[in-house]
One Martini backbone bead per residue (centre of mass of N, CA, C, O) as a GRO file, in nm:
protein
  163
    1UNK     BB    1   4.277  -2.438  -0.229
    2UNK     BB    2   4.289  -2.686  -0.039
    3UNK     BB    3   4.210  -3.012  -0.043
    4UNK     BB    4   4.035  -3.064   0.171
    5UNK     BB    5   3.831  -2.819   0.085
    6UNK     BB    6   3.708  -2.942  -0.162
    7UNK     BB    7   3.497  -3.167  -0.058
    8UNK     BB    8   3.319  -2.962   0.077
    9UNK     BB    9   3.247  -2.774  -0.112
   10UNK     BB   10   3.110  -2.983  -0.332
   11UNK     BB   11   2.871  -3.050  -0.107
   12UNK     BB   12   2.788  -2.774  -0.043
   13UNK     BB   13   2.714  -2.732  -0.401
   14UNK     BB   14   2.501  -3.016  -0.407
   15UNK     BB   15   2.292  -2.924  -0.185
   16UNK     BB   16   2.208  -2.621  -0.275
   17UNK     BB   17   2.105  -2.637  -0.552
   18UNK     BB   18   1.797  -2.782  -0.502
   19UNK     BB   19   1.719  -2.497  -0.367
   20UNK     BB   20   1.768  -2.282  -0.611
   21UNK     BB   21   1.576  -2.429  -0.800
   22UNK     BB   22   1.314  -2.346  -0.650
   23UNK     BB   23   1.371  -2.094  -0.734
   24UNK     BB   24   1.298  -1.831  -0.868
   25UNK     BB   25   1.440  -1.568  -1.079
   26UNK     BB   26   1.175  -1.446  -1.135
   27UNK     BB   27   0.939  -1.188  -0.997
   28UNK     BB   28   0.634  -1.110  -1.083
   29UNK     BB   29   0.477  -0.739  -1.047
   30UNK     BB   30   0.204  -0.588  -1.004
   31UNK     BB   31   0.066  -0.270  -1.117
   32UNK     BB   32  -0.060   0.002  -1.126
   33UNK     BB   33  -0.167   0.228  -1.361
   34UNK     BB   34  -0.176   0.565  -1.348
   35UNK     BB   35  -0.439   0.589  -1.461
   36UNK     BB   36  -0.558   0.406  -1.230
   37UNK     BB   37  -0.437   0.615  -0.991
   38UNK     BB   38  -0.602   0.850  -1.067
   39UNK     BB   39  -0.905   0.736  -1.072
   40UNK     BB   40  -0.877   0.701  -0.767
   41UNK     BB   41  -0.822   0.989  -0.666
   42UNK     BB   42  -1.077   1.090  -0.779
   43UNK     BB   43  -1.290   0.895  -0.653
   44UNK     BB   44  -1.211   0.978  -0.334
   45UNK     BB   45  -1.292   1.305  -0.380
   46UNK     BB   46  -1.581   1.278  -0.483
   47UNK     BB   47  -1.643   1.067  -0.221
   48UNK     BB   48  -1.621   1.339  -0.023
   49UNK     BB   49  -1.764   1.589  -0.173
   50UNK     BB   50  -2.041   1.419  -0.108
   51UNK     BB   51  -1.990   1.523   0.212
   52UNK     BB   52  -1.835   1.795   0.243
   53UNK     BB   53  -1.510   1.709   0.192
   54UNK     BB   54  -1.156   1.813   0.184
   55UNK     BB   55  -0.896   1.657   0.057
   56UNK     BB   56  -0.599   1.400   0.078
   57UNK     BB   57  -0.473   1.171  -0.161
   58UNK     BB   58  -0.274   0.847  -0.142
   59UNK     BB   59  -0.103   0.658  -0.378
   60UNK     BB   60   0.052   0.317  -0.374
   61UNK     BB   61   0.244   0.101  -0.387
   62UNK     BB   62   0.369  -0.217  -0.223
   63UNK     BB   63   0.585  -0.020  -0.144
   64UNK     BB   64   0.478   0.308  -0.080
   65UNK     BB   65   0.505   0.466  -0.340
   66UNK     BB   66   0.422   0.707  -0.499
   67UNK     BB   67   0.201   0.816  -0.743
   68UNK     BB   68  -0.039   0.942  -0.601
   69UNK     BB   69  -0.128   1.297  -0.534
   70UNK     BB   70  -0.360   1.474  -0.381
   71UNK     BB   71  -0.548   1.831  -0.271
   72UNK     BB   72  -0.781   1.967  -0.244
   73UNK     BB   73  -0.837   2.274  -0.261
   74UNK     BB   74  -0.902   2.337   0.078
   75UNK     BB   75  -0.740   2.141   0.217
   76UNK     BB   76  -0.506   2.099   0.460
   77UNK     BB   77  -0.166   2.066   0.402
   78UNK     BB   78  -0.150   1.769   0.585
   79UNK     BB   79  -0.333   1.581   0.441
   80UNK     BB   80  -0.085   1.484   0.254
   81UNK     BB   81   0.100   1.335   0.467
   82UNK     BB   82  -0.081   1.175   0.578
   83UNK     BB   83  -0.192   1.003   0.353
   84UNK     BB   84   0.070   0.880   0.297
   85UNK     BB   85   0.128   0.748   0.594
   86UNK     BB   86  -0.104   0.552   0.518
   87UNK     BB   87  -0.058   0.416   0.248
   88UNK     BB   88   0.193   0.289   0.372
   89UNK     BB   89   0.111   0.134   0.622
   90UNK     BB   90  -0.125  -0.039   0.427
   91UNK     BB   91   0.130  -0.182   0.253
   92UNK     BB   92   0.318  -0.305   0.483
   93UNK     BB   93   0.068  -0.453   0.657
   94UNK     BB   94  -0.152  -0.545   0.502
   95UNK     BB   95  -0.394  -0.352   0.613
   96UNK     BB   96  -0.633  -0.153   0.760
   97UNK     BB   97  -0.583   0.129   0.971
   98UNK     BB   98  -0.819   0.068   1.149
   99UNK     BB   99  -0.691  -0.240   1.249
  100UNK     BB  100  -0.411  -0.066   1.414
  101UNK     BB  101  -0.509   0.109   1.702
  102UNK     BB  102  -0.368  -0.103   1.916
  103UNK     BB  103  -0.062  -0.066   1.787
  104UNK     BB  104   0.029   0.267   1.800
  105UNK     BB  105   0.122   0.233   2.130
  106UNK     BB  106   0.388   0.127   2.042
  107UNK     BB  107   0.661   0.048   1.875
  108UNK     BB  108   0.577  -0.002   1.597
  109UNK     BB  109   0.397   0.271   1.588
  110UNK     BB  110   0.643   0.466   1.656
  111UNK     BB  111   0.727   0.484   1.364
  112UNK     BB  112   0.825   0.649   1.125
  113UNK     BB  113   0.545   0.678   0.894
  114UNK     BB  114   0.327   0.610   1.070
  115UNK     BB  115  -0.061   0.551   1.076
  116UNK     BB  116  -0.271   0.367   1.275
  117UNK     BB  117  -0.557   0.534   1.134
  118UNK     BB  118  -0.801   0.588   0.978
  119UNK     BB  119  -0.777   0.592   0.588
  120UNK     BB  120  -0.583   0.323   0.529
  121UNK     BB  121  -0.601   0.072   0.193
  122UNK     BB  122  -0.571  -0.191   0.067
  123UNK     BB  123  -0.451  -0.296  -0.271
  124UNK     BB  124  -0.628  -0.603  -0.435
  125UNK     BB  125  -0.554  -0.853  -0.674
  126UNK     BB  126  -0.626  -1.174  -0.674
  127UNK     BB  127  -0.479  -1.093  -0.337
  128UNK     BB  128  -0.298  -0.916  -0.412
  129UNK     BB  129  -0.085  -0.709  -0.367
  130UNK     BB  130  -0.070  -0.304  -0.526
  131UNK     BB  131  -0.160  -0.134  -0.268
  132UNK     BB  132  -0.258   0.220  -0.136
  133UNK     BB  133  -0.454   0.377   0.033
  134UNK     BB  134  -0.510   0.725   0.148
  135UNK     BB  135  -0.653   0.944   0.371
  136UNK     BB  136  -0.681   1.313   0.464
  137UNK     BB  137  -0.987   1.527   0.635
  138UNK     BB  138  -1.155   1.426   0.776
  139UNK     BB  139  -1.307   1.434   1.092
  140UNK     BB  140  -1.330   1.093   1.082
  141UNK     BB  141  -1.165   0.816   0.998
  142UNK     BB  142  -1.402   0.699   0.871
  143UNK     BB  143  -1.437   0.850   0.664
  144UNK     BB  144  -1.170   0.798   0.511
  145UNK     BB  145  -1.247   0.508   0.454
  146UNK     BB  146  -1.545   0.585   0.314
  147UNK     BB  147  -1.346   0.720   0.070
  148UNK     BB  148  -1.166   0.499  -0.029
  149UNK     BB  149  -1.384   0.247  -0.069
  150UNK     BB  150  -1.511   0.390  -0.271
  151UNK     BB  151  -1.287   0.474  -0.509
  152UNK     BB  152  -1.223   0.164  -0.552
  153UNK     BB  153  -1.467   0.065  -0.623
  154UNK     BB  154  -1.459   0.267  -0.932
  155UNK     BB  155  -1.208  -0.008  -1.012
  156UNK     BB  156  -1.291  -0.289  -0.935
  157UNK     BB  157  -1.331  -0.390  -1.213
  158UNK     BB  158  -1.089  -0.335  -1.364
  159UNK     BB  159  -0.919  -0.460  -1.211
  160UNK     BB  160  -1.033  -0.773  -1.221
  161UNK     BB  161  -0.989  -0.735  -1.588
  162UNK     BB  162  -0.644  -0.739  -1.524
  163UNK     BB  163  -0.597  -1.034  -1.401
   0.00000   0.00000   0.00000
């Protein structure tokens, strides 16, 4: 290193410094436990079925990676990619894919992998992100909804006593 540029790095160093001691160095991440997930889409199948309908659900953590998914018996063999795609669009938006319908038809609605109509919610302990359901399968968007949130009803006593 040139001497001239000693004081420049030295001043450089000693300036970022207090910027980097306010970052945590490590940053802890709950998440579902397998158990919890698969609890939550069984009782997501539950009740769809308590409607006469067959689904297919997927259980995301915060990053979108699938944990759980189920197919119902009879259920078209779609729903499980659509149900994923929801539960992913769901965890990395942090809000229901009811809330995106207007969003849909833009440039970032039409990324792959996303889809912006019900059936998928985000899943929250705390208010922080730890994943979302996706569901599909239902006659209506709506009503895929009103199986993820039955679903999650099912756990939510569960995480609020793990937060």
């Amino acid at each position: 290193m040139q001497p001239k540029l000693i004081p420049l790095a030295l001043v450089a160093a000693f300036t970022c410094a207090p910027v980097a001691a306010d970052e945590p160095l490590v940053v802890s991440v709950k998440r579902l436990s397998m158990d919890t997930a698969v609890k939550l889409a069984q009782a997501t199948i539950a009740a769809c079925r308590e409607k006469g309908i067959q689904i297919g659900v997927t259980v995301v953590d915060r990053d979108g990676t699938v944990q759980v998914q189920l197919r119902d018996t009879i259920a078209a063999p779609i729903t499980a990619p659509i149900s994923k795609m929801k539960a992913f669009t769901a965890a990395n938006f942090n809000a229901a894919t009811s809330a995106m319908a207007a969003r849909a038809d833009t440039p970032i609605g039409r990324i792959e992998g996303l889809v912006m109509s019900p059936g998928g919610v985000p899943i929250q302990v705390g208010g922080a992100l730890i994943g979302a359901v996706g569901v599909s399968g239902a006659p209506e968007g709506a009503t895929d909804e009103e199986c993820a949130k039955a679903g999650l009803d099912k756990v939510a006593e569960d995480l609020e006593l793990a937060n």
